[in-house]
N, C-alpha and C positions, 0 to 999 in steps of 0.2 A: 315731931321733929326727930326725936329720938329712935322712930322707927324708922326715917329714911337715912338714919349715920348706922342703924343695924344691919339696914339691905344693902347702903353701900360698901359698909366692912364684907358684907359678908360675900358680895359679887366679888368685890377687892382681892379677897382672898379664894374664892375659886379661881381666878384666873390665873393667880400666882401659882397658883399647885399644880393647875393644869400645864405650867408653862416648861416642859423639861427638854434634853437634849434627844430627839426623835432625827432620825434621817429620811426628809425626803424622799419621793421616791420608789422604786423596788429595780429588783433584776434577777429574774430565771433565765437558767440555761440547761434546766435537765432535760429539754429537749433540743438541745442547741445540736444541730451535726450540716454535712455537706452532703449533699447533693450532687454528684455521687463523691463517694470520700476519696477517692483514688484519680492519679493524677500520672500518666507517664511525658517524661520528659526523653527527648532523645537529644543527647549530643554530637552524632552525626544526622543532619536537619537532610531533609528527603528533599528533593527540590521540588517534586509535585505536590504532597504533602505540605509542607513547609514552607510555598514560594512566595504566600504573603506575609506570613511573620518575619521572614529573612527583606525580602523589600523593604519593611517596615521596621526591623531589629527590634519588633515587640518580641514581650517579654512572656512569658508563661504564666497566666494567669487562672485562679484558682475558682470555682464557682463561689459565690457569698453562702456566709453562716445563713443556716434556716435554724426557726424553731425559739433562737433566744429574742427576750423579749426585756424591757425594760423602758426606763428614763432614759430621754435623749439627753445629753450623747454619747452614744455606746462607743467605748475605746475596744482597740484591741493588738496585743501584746505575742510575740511568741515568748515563752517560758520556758523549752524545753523541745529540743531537737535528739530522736533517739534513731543510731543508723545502723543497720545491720545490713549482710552481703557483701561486708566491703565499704562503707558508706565511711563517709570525712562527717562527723555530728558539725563538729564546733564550724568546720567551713560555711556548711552548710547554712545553719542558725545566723552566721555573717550575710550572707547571699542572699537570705529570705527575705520578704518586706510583706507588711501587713497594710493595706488599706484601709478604705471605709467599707464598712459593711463586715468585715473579715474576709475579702477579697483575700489572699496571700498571691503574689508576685516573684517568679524567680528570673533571675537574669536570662537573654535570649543564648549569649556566648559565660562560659563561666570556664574556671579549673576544676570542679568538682568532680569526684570520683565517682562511678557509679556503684547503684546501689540502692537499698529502699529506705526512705526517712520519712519517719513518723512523727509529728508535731502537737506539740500540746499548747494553745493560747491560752491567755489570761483575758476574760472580757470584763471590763469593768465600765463604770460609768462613778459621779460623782459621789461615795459613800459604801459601794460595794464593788465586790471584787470577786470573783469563781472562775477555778483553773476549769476548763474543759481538758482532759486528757486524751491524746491520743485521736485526735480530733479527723486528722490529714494527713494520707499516705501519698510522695512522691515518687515516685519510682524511675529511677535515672536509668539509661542504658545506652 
């Protein structure tokens, strides 16, 4: 009898020690990038070029993140809008939307000034979180 209150303590307490605060989970993104990472947007819309976006007032959309991988559900965040040439950052960072996948989305008609902005997202899921820097280059003109 005494040897199965020994095995029980003793299961008892590996399980206890085994039981600590671990997160779920993983997520890389040192391979996270786009495909292709460059994006030009024109603000005078060509009408041959441009005569279904404009029929449709779709929006500028971005190809999805390749590369990062993880637990579902992958969020994703802009963090960090950098403009050079001329470029409005903080407008801009207002204007952008991030979808699923890291789809990123710019309005069809906007105020924004042309110019190149470069984006940096936050991808996280539940327990982790890594900046991709410099991820996505739009190019306004």
């Amino acid at each position: 009898m005494r040897a199965y209150v020994f095995i029980l303590m003793a299961i008892t307490g590996t399980m206890l020690m085994s039981c600590h605060d671990t997160t779920e989970g993983y997520l890389k993104t040192d391979s996270a990038r786009y495909v292709p990472d460059t994006m030009e947007i024109r603000l005078q819309l060509d009408e041959t070029l441009d005569a279904y976006r404009m029929h449709n007032m779709a929006p500028w959309v971005s190809p999805k993140l390749q590369g990062g991988i993880g637990t579902s559900p992958i969020e994703f965040e802009v963090v960090e809008v950098e403009a050079t040439e001329g470029g409005n950052a903080e407008l801009f960072r207002h204007l952008v939307n991030v979808r699923g996948g890291g789809r990123m989305e710019f309005p069809l008609i906007s105020d924004i000034t042309p110019g190149r902005y470069r984006v940096s997202l936050r991808v996280f899921n539940e327990g982790y979180s890594h900046i991709v820097k410099d991820v996505f280059t739009f190019i306004v003109k």
